[in-house]
Each structure stands twice: as structure tokens, then as C-alpha cells.
C-alpha positions in Angstrom: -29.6 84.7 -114.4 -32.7 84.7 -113.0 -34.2 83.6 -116.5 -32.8 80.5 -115.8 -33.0 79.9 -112.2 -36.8 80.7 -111.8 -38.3 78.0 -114.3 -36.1 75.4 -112.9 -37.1 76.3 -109.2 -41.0 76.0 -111.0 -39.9 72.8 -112.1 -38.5 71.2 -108.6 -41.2 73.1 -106.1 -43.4 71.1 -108.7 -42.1 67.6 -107.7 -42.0 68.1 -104.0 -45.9 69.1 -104.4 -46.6 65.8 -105.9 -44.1 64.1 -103.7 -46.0 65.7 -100.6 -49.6 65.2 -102.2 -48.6 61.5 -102.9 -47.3 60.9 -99.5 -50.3 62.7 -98.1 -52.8 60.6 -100.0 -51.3 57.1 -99.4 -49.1 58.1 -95.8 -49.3 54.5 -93.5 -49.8 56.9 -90.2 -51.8 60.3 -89.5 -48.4 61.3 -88.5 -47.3 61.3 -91.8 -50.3 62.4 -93.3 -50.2 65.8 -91.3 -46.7 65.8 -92.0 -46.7 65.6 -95.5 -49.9 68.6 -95.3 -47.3 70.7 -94.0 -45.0 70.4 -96.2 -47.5 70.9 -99.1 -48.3 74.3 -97.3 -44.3 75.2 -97.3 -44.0 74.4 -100.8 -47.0 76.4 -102.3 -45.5 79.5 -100.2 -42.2 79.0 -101.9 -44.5 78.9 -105.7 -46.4 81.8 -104.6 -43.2 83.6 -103.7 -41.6 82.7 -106.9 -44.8 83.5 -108.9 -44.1 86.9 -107.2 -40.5 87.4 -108.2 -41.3 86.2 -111.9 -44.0 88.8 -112.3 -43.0 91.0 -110.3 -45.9 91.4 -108.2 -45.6 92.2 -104.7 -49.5 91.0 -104.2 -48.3 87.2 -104.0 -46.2 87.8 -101.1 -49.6 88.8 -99.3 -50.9 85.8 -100.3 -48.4 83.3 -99.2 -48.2 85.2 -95.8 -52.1 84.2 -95.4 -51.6 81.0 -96.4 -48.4 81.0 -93.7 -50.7 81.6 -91.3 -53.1 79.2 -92.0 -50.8 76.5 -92.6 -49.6 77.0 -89.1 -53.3 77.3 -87.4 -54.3 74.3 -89.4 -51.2 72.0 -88.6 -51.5 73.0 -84.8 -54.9 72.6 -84.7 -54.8 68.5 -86.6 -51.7 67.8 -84.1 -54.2 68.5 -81.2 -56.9 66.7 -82.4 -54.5 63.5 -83.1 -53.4 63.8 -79.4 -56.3 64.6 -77.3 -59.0 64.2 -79.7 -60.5 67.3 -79.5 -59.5 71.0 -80.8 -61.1 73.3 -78.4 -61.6 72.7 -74.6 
């Protein structure tokens, strides 16, 4: 089952990347910009997971943790900026 599940999850996670890197390239608002960054984070989690399960590889898990992280510190971090313009005080 999950010989055939797993590609086609490659497949999909695939298109929301370039969905997300499209709308994060031509995005009318920063809004949307930082918004669409966030998503791309989400999504490469989910291909570093499934990289994971397909290889069996508990290594990748690490990985999208860190990336978890950083996703979070850097979407926090650009929301901040938009609103006060300025990251640290």
C-alpha cells in the first residue's frame, strides 16, 4: 500500500512547493509573500518526512524538526519586522 501512496504524496507535496514558490515570487502583498514562505516551510517538512518513511531513515525526521524550528523563528521574526519595522528592540 504504501508503494503506491508514497510516490503520489511526492507527486502532490511537489505541486504545492511550486504553487507556494510561485505565489511567493509574484505575491501582490508582503502578506502574502510571508505567507506563501510558510507554507513552503510546511511543505518541505511533509517531503522530508516522507523521504524518511520511503527510506526508512529516522535521520530525516531530525531534519524537518530543525527546519520546524526555523520556519517558525523565521516567520515570527518577518511578521515583526512587517509590523514595527524592526526585529529586536
Amino acid at each position: 500500500m504504501l508503494r503506491i501512496v508514497i510516490p503520489i504524496a511526492f507527486v502532490m507535496i511537489a505541486l504545492a512547493m511550486v504553487l507556494s514558490l510561485y505565489r511567493m515570487v509574484i505575491g501582490p502583498a508582503m502578506v502574502d509573500r510571508i505567507l506563501a514562505l510558510d507554507t513552503l516551510y510546511i511543505n518541505t517538512i511533509a517531503l522530508l518526512v516522507l523521504i524518511g518513511i520511503s527510506l526508512g531513515n529516522a535521520s530525516y525526521f531530525e531534519s524537518a524538526l530543525l527546519i520546524a524550528i526555523m520556519g517558525f523563528v523565521g516567520t515570527v521574526a518577518l511578521s515583526k519586522y512587517l509590523l514595527r519595522g524592526n526585529i529586536i528592540e
